[in-house]
TIKOLPA-248469 format. One record per residue (C-alpha): residue number from 1; residue in one letter; x, y, z. Coordinates in nm, 4 decimals, m for minus. Example, Ala and Ser with C-alpha at 12.3 -4.5 7.8 and 13.67 -1.06 7.14 Angstrom:
<rec><seq>1</seq><type>A</type><east>1.2300</east><north>m0.4500</north><up>0.7800</up></rec>
<rec><seq>2</seq><type>S</type><east>1.3670</east><north>m0.1060</north><up>0.7140</up></rec>
END
This chain:
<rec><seq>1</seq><type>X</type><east>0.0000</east><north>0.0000</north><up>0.0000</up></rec>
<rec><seq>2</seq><type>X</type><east>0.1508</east><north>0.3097</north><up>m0.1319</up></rec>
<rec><seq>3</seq><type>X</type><east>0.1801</east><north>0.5870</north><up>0.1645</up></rec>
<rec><seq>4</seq><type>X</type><east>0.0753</east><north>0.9225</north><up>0.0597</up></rec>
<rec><seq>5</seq><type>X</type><east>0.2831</east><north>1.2178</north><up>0.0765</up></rec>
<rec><seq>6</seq><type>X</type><east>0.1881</east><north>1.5528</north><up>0.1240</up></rec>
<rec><seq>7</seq><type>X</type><east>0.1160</east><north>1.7071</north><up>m0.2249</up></rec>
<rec><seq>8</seq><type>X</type><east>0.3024</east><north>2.0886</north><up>m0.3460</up></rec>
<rec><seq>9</seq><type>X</type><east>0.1381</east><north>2.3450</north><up>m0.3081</up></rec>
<rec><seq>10</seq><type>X</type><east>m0.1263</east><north>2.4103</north><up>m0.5711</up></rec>
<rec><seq>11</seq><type>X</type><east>m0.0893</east><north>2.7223</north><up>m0.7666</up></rec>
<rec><seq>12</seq><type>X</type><east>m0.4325</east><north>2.7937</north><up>m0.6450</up></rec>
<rec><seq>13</seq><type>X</type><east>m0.2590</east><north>2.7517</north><up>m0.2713</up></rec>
<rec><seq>14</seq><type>X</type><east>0.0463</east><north>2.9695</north><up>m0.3706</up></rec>
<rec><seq>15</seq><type>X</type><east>m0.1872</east><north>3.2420</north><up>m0.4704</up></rec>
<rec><seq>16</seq><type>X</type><east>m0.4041</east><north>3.2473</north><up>m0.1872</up></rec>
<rec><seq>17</seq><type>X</type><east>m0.0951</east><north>3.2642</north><up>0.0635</up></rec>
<rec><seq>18</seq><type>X</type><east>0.0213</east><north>3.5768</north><up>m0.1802</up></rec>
<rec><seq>19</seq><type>X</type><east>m0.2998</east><north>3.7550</north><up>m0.1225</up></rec>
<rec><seq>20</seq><type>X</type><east>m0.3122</east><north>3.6381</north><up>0.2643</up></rec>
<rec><seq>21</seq><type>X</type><east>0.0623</east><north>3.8120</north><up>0.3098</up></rec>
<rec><seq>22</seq><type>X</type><east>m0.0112</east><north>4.1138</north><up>0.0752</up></rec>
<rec><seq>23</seq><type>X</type><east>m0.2561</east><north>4.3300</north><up>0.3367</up></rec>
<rec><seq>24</seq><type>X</type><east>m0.0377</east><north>4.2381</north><up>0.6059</up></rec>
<rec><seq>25</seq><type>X</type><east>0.2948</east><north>4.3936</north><up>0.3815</up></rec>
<rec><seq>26</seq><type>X</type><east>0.1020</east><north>4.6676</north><up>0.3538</up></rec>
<rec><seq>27</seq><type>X</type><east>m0.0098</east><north>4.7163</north><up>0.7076</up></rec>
<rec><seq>28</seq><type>X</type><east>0.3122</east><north>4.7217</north><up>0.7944</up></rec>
<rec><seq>29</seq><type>X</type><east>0.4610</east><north>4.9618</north><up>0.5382</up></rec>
<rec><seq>30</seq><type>X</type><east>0.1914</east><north>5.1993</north><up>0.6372</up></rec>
<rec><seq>31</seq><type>X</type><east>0.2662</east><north>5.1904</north><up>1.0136</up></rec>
<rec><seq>32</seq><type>X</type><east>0.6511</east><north>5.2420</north><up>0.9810</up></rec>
<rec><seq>33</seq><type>X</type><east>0.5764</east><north>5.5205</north><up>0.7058</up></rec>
<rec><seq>34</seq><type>X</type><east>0.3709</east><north>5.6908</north><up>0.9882</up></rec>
<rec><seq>35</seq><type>X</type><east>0.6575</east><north>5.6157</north><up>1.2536</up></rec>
<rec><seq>36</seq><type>X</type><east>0.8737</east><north>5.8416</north><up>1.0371</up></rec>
<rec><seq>37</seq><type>X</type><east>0.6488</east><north>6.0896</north><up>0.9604</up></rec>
<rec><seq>38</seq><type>X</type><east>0.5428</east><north>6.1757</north><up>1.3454</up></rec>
<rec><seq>39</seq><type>X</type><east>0.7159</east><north>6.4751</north><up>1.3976</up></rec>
<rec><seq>40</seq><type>X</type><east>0.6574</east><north>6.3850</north><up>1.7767</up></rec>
<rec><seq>41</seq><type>X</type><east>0.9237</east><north>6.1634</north><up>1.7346</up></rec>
<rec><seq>42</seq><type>X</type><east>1.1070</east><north>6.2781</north><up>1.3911</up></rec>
<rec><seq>43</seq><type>X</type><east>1.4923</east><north>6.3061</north><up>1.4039</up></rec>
<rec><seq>44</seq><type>X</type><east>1.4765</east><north>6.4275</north><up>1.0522</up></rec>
<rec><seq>45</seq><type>X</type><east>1.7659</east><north>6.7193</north><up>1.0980</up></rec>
<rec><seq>46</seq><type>X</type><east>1.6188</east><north>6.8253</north><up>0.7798</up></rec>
<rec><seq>47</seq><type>X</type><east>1.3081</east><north>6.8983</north><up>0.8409</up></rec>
<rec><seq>48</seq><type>X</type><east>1.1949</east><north>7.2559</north><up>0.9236</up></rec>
<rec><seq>49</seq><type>X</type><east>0.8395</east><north>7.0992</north><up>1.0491</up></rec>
<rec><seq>50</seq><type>X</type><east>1.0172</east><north>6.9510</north><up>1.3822</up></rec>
<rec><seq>51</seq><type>X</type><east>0.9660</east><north>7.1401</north><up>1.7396</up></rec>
<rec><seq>52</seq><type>X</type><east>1.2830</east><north>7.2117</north><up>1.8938</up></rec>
<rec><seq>53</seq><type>X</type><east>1.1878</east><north>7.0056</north><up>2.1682</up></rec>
<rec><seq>54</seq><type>X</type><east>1.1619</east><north>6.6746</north><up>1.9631</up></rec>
<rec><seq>55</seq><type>X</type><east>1.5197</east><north>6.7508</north><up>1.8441</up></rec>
<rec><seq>56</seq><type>X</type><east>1.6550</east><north>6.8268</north><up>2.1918</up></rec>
<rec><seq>57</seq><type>X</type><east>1.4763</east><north>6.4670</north><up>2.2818</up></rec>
<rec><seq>58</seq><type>X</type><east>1.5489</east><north>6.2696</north><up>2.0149</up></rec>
<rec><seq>59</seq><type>X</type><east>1.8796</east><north>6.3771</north><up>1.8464</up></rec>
<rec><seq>60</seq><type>X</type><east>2.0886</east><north>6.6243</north><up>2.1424</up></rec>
<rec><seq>61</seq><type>X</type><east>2.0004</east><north>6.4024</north><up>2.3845</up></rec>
<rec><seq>62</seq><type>X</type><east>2.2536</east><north>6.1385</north><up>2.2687</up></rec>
<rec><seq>63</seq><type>X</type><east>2.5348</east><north>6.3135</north><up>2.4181</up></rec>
<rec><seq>64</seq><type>X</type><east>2.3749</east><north>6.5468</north><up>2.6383</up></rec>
<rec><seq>65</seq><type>X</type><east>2.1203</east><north>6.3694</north><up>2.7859</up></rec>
<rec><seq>66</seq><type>X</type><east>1.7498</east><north>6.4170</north><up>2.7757</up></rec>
<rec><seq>67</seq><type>X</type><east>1.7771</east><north>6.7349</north><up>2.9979</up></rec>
<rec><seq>68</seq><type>X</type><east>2.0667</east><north>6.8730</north><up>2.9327</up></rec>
<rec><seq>69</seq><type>X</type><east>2.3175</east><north>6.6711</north><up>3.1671</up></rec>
<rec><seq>70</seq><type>X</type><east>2.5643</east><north>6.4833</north><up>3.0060</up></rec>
<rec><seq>71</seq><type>X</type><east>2.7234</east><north>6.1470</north><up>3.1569</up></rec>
<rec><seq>72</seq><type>X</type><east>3.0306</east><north>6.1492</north><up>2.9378</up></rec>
<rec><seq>73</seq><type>X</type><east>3.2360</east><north>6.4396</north><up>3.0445</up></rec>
<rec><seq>74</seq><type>X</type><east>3.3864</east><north>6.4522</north><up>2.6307</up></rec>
<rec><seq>75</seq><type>X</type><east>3.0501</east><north>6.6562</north><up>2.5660</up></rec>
<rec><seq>76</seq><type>X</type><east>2.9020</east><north>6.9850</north><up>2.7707</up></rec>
<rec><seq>77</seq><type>X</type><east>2.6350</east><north>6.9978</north><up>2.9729</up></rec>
<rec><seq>78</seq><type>X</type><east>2.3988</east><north>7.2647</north><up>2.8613</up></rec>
<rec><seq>79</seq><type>X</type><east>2.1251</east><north>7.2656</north><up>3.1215</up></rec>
<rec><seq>80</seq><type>X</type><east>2.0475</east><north>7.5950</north><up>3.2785</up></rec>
<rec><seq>81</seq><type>X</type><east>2.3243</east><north>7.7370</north><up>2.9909</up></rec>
<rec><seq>82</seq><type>X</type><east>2.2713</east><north>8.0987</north><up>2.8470</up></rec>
<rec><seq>83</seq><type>X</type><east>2.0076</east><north>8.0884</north><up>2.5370</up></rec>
<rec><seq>84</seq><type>X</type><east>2.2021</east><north>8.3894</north><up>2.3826</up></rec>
<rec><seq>85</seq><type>X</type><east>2.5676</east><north>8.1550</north><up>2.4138</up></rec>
<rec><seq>86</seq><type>X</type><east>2.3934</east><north>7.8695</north><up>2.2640</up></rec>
<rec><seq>87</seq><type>X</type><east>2.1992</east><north>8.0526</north><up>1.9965</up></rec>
<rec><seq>88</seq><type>X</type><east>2.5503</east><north>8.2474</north><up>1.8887</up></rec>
<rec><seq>89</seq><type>X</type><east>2.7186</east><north>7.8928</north><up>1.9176</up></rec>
<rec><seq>90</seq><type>X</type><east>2.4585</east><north>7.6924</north><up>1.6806</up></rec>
<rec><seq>91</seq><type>X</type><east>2.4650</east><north>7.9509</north><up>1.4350</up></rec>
<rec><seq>92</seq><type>X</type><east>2.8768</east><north>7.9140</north><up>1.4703</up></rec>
<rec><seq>93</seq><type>X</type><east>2.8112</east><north>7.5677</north><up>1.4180</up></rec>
<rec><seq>94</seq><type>X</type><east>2.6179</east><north>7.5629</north><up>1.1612</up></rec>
<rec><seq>95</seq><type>X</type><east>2.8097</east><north>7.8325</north><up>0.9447</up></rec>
<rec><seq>96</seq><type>X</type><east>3.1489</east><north>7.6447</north><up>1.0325</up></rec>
<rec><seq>97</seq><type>X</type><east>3.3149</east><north>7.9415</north><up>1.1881</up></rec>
<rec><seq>98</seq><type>X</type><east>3.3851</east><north>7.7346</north><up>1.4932</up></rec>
<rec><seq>99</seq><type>X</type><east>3.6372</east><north>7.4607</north><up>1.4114</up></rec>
<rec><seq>100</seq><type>X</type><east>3.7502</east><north>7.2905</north><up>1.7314</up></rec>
<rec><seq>101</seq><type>X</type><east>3.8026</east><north>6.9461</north><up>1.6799</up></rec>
<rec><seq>102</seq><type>X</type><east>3.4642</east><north>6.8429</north><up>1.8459</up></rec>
<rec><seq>103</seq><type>X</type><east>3.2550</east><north>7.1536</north><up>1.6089</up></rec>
<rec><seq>104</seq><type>X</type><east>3.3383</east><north>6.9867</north><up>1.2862</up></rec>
<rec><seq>105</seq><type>X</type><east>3.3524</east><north>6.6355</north><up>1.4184</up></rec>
<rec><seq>106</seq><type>X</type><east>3.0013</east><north>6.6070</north><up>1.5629</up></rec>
<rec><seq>107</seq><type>X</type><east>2.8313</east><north>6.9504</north><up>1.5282</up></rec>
<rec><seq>108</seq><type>X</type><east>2.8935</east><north>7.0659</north><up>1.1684</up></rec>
<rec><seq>109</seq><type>X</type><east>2.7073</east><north>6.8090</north><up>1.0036</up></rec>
<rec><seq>110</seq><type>X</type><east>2.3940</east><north>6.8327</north><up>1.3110</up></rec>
<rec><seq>111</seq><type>X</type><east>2.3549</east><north>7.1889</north><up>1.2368</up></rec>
<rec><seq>112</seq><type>X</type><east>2.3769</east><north>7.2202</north><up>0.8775</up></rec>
<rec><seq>113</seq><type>X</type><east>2.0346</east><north>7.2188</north><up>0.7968</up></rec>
<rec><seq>114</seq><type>X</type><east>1.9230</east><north>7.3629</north><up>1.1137</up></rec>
<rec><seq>115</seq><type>X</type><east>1.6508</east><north>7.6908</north><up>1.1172</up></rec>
<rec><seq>116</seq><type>X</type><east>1.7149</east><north>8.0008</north><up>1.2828</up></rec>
<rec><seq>117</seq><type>X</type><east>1.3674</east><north>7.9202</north><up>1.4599</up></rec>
<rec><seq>118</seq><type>X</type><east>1.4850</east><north>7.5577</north><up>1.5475</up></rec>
<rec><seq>119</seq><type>X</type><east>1.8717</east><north>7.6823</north><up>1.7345</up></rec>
<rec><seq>120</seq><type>X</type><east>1.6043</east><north>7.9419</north><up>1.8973</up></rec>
<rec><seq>121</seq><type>X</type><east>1.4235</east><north>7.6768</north><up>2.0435</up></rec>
<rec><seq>122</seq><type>X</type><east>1.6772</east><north>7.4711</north><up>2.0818</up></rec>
<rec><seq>123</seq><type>X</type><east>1.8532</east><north>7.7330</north><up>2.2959</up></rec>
<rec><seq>124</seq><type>X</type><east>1.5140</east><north>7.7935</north><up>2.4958</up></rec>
<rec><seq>125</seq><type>X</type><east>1.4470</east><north>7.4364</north><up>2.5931</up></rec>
<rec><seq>126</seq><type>X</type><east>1.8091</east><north>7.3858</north><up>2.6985</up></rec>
<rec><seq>127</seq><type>X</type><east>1.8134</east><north>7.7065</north><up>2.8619</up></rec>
<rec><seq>128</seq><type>X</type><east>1.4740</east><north>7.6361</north><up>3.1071</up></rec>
<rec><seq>129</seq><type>X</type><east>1.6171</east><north>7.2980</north><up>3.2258</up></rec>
<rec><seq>130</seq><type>X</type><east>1.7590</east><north>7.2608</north><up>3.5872</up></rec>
<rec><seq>131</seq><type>X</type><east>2.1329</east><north>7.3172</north><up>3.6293</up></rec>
<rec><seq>132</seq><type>X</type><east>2.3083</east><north>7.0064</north><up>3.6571</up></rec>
<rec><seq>133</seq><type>X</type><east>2.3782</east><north>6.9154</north><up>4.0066</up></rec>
<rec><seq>134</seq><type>X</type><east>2.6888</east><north>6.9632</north><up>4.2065</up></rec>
<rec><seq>135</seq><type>X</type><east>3.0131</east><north>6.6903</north><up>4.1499</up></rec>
<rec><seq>136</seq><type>X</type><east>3.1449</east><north>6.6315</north><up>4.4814</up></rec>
<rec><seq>137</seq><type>X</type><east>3.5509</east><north>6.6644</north><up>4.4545</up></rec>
<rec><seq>138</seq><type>X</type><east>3.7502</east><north>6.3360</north><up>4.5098</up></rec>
<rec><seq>139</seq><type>X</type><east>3.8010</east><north>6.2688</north><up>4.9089</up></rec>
<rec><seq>140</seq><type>X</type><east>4.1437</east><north>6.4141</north><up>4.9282</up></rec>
<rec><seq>141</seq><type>X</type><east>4.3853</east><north>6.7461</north><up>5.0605</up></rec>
<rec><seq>142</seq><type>X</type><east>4.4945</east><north>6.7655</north><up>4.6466</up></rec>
<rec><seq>143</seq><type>X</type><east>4.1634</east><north>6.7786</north><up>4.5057</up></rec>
<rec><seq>144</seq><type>X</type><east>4.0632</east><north>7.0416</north><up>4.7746</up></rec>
<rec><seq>145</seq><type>X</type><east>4.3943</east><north>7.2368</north><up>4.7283</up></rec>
<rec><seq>146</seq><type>X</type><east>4.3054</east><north>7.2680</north><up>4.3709</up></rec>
<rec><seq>147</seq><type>X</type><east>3.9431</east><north>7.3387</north><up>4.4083</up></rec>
<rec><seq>148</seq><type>X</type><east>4.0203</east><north>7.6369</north><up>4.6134</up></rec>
<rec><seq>149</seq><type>X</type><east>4.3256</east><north>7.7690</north><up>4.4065</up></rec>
<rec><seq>150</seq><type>X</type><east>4.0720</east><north>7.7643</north><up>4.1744</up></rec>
<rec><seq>151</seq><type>X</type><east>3.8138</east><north>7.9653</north><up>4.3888</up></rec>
<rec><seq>152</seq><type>X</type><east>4.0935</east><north>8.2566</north><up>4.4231</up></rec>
<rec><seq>153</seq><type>X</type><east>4.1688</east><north>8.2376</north><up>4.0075</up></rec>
<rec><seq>154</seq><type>X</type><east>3.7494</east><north>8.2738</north><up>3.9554</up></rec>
<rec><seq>155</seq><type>X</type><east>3.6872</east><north>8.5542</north><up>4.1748</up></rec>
<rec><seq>156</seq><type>X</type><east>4.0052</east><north>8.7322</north><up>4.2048</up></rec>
<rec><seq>157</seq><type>X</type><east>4.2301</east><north>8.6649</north><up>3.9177</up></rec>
<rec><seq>158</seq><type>X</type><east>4.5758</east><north>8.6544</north><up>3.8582</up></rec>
<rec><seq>159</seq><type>X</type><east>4.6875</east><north>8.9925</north><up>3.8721</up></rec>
<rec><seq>160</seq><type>X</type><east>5.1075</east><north>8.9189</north><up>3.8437</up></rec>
<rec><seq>161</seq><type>X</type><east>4.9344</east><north>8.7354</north><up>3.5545</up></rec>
<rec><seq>162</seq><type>X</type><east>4.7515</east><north>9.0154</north><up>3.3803</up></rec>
<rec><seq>163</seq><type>X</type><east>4.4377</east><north>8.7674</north><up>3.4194</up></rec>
<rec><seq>164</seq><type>X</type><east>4.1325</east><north>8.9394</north><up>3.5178</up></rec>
<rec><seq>165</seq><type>X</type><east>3.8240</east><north>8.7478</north><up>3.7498</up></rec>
<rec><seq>166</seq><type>X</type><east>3.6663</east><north>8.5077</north><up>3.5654</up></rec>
<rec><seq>167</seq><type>X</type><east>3.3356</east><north>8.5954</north><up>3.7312</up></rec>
<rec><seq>168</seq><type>X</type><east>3.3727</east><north>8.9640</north><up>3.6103</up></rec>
<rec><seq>169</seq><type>X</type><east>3.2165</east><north>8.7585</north><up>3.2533</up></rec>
<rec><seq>170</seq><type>X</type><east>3.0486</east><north>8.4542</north><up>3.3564</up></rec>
<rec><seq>171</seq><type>X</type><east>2.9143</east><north>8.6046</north><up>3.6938</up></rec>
<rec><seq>172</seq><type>X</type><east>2.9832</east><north>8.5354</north><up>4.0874</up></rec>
<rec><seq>173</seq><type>X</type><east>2.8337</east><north>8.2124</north><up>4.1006</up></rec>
<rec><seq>174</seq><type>X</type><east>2.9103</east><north>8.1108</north><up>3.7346</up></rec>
<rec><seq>175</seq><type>X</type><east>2.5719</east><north>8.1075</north><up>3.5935</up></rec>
<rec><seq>176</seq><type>X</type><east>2.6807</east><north>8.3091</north><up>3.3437</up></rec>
<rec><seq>177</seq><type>X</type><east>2.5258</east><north>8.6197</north><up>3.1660</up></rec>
<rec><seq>178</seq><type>X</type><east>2.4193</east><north>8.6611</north><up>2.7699</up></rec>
<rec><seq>179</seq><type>X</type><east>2.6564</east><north>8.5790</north><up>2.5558</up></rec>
<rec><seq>180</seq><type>X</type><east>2.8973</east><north>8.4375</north><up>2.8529</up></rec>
<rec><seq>181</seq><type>X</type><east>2.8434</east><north>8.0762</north><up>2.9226</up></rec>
<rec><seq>182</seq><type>X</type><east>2.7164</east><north>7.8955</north><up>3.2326</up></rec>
<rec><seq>183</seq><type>X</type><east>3.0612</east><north>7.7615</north><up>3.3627</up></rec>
<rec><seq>184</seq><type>X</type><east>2.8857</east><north>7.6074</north><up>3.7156</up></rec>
<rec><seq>185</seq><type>X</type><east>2.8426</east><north>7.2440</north><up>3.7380</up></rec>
<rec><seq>186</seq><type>X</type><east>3.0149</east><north>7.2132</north><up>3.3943</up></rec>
<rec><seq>187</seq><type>X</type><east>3.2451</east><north>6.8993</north><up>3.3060</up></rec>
<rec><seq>188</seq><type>X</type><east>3.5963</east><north>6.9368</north><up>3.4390</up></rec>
<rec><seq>189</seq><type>X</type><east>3.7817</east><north>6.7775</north><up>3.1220</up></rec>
<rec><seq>190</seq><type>X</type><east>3.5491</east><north>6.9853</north><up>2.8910</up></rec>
<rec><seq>191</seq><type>X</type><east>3.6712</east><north>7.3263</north><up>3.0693</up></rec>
<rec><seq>192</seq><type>X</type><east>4.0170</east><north>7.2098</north><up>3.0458</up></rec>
<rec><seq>193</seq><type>X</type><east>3.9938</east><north>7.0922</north><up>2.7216</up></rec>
<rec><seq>194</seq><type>X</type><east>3.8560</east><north>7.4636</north><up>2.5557</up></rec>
<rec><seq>195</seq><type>X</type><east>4.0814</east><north>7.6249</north><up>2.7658</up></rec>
<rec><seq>196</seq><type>X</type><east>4.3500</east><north>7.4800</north><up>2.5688</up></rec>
<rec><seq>197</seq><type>X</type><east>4.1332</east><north>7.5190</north><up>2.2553</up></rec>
<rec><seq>198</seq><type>X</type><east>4.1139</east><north>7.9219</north><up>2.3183</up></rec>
<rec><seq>199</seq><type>X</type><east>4.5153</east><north>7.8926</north><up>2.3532</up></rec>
<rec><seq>200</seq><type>X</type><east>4.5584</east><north>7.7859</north><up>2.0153</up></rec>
<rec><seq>201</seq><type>X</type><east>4.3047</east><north>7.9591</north><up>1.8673</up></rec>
<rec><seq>202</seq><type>X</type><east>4.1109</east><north>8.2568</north><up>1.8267</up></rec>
<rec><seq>203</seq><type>X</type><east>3.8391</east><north>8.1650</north><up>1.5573</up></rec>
<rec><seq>204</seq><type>X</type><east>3.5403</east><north>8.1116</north><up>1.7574</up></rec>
<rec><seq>205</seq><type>X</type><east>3.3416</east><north>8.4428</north><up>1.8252</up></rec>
<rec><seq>206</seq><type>X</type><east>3.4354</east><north>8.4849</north><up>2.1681</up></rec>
<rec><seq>207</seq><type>X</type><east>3.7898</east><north>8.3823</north><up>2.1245</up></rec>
<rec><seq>208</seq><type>X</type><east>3.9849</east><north>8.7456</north><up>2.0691</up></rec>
<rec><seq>209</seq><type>X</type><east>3.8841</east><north>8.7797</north><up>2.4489</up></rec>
<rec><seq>210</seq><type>X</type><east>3.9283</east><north>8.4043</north><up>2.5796</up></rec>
<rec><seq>211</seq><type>X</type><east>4.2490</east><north>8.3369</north><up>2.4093</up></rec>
<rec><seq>212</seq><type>X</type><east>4.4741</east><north>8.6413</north><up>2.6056</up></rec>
<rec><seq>213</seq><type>X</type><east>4.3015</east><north>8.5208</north><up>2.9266</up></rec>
<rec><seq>214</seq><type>X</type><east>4.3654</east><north>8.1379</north><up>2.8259</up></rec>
<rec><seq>215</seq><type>X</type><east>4.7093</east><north>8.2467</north><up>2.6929</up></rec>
<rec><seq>216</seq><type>X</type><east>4.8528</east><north>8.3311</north><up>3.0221</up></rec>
<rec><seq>217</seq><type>X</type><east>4.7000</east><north>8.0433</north><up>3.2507</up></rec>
<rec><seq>218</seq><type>X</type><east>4.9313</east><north>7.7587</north><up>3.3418</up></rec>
<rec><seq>219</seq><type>X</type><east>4.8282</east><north>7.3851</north><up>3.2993</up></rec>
<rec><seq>220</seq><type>X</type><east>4.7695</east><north>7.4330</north><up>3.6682</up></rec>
<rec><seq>221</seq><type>X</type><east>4.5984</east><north>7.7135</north><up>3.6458</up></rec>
<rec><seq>222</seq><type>X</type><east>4.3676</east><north>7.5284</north><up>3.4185</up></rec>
<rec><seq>223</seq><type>X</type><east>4.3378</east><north>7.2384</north><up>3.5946</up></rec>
<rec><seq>224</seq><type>X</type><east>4.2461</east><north>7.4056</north><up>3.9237</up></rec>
<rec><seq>225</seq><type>X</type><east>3.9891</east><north>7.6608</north><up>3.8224</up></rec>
<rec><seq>226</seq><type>X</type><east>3.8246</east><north>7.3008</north><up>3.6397</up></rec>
<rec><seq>227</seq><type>X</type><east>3.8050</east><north>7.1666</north><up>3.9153</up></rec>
<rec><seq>228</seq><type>X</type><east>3.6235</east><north>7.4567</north><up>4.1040</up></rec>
<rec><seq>229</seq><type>X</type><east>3.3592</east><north>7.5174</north><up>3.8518</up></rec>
<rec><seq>230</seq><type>X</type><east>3.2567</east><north>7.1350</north><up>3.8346</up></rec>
<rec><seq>231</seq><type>X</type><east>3.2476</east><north>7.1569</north><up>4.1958</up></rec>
<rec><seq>232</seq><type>X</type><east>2.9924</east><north>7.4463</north><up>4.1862</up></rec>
<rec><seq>233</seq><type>X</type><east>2.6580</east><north>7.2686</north><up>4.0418</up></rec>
<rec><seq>234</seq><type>X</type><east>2.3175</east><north>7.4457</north><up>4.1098</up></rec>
<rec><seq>235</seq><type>X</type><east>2.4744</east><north>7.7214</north><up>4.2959</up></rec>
END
């Protein structure tokens, strides 16, 4: 007795399965066409049509975090930051006129397409966020030493040094003012590392003033005052 094996499908079969599959193709197509076109969501730099905010959310937040707070020191915080600073410093961006290493490695090609409306916004949003909070110092006499050296260097200056206060720019309690950035509660290695950026260069907007203060700080110098406006936070 011959056992009977299961026949092909049937053209007829083949067909039917086509037609079964085709609405659910299309289903899908349509929901991942709407996905990209909810603006709620968009991170189409492109696009004219998306709020600031979504950008900020869905794009900045990356490397600054959803509020403005970084966790990787290599990129700024810009909670609480001054919407005039960040406005001048997108549209810097965006033109190419600042070219630090990290301007035209990340920020050149986010900006490009950016709207004067949109690096308003953007500027807003970051701006009305809460300051990031303060970074305790590390548990020793060297980290305090160099915290309050610092201290002095921000509020007094280096007068043998022809370096003037830094607060007489960014304010007492670094919160900045304008066009002069928040400095409080900012990454230590990012201050140090534009410090040394306004030593070699004077490109960016506010660099003709930044690079004769920068010029005549030590690495010290540098490294203490860091330290002091990390340690500052919401202050």
């Amino acid at each position: 007795m011959k056992a009977h094996l299961p026949s092909r499908p049937t053209t007829i079969h083949r067909r039917a399965r086509v037609k079964f599959h085709t609405p659910l193709i299309l289903l899908a197509t349509t929901l991942l066409a709407s996905a990209c076109a909810d603006l709620g969501r968009s991170r189409d730099l492109d696009n004219p049509r998306v709020a600031p905010v979504t950008l900020a959310q869905q794009v900045c937040a990356n490397c600054h975090g959803p509020r403005g707070v970084s966790v990787s020191p290599n990129f700024p915080n810009l909670a609480a930051q001054q919407a005039d600073y960040l406005v001048a410093q997108l549209t810097g961006f965006r033109s190419h006129a600042r070219t630090d290493p990290p301007g035209f490695e990340y920020m050149w090609g986010i900006s490009r397409s950016l709207t004067d409306d949109q690096i308003k916004g953007l500027a807003a949003y970051s701006a009305a966020q809460p300051p990031a909070p303060a970074q305790p110092l590390d548990s020793d006499d060297q980290a305090a030493a160099a915290a309050a050296a610092g201290e002095a260097i921000f509020t007094g200056g280096l007068p043998a040094q022809s370096v003037p206060a830094c607060m007489s720019c960014h304010g007492p309690g670094g919160a900045g003012n304008g066009g002069f950035p928040r400095l409080a509660g900012q990454h230590a290695d990012y201050l140090r590392k534009q410090l040394l950026v306004f030593q070699r260069t004077n490109e960016r907007p506010e660099g003709q003033v930044m690079k004769v203060v920068a010029h005549s700080l030590s690495p010290a110098n540098i490294r203490d005052v860091a330290a002091y406006l990390q340690s500052l936070g919401s202050r």
